[in-house]
C-alpha positions as CSV (number, residue, x, y, z in Angstrom):
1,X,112.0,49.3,22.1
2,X,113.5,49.9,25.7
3,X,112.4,53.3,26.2
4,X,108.6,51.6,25.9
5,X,107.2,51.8,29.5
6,X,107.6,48.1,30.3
7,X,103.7,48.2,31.5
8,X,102.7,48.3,28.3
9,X,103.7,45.0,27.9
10,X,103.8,44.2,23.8
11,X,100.5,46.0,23.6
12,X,101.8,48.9,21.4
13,X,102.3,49.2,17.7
14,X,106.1,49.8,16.8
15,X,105.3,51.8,14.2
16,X,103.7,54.9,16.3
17,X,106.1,54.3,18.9
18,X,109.2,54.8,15.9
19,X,106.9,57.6,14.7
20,X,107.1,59.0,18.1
21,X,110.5,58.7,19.2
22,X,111.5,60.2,15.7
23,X,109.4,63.2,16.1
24,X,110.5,63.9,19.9
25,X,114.5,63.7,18.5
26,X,113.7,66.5,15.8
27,X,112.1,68.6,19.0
28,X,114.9,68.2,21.0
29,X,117.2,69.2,18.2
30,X,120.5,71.3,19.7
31,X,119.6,74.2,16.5
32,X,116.2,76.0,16.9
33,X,116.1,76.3,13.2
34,X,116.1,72.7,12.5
35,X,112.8,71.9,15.4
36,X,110.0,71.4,13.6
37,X,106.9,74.0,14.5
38,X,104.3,72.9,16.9
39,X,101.7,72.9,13.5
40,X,104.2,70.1,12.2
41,X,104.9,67.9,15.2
42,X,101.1,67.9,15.7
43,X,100.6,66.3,12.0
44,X,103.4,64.3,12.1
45,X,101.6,62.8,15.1
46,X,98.6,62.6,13.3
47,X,99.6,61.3,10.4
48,X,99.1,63.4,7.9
49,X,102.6,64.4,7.5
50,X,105.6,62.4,6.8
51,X,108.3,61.8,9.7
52,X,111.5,63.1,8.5
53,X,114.4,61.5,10.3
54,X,116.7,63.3,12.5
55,X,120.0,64.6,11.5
56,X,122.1,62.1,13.5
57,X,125.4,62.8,14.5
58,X,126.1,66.5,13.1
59,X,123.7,67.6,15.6
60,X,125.9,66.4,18.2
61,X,128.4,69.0,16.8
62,X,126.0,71.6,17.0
63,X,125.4,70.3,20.6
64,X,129.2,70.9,21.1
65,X,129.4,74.2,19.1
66,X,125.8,75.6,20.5
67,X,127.0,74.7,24.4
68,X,130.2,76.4,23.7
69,X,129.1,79.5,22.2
70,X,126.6,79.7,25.0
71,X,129.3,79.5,27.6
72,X,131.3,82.3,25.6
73,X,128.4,85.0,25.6
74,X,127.7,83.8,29.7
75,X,131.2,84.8,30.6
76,X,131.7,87.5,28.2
77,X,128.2,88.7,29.6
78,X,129.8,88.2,33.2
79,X,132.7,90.2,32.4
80,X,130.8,93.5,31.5
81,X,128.3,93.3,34.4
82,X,131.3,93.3,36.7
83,X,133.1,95.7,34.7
84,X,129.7,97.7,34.6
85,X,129.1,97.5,38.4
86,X,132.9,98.7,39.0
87,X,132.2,101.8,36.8
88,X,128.7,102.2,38.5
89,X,130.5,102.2,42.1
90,X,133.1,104.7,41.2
91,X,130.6,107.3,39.9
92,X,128.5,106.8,42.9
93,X,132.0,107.0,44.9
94,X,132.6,110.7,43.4
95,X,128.9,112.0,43.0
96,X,129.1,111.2,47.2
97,X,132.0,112.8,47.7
98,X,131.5,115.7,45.7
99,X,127.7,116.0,45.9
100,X,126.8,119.2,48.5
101,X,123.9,117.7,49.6
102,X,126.2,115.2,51.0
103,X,125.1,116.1,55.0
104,X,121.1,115.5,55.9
105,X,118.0,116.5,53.9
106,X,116.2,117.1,57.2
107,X,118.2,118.1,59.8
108,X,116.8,117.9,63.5
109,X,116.2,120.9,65.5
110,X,117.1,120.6,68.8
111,X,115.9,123.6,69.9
112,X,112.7,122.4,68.9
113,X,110.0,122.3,71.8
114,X,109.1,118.7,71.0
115,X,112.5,117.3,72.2
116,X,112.4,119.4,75.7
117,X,111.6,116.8,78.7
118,X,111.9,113.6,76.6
119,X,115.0,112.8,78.4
């Protein structure tokens, strides 16, 4: 009963606090599949649905296994947006170099009268 805010005093029934801190370990489940749905955790609170226990320790392994394959796909993901930026850059390297309209859209006109006497 220590995660009972200690202003509450002993005014609190242990049962819906149990029910509570039961339901809140299912929602926090590493596994997406094993969270209950919102419908669910609303009637569990409610009562009108029996509190299933949590797993208990195997979802520490799928702690371990779910932060592990999610550091995996990050790095691998990593990997081919540098290896994707590299190829970007060396196209854009050779369409430059070999593009004709490499000079200026627009080029200025000196001869223009517009530039005469802005010295």
């Amino acid at each position: 009963m220590d995660l009972v805010d200690p202003r509450l005093a002993m005014d609190f029934d242990k049962e819906e606090i149990m029910v509570t801190i039961n339901v809140a370990l299912l929602c926090a489940e590493a596994s997406p599949a094993v969270r209950p749905a919102m419908s669910s955790v609303v009637s569990m609170l409610e009562g009108n649905l029996v509190v299933i226990s949590p797993t208990g320790p195997s979802s520490v392994n799928d702690e371990i296994t779910y932060k592990a394959m999610k550091s995996h796909f990050q790095q691998s993901k990593v990997k081919k947006v540098s290896e994707t930026e590299a190829e970007s850059t060396k196209m854009d390297m050779t369409l430059t170099a070999s593009s004709p309209s490499a000079g200026d859209l627009y080029p200025i006109d000196t001869g223009f009268s517009y530039y005469h006497g802005r010295d």
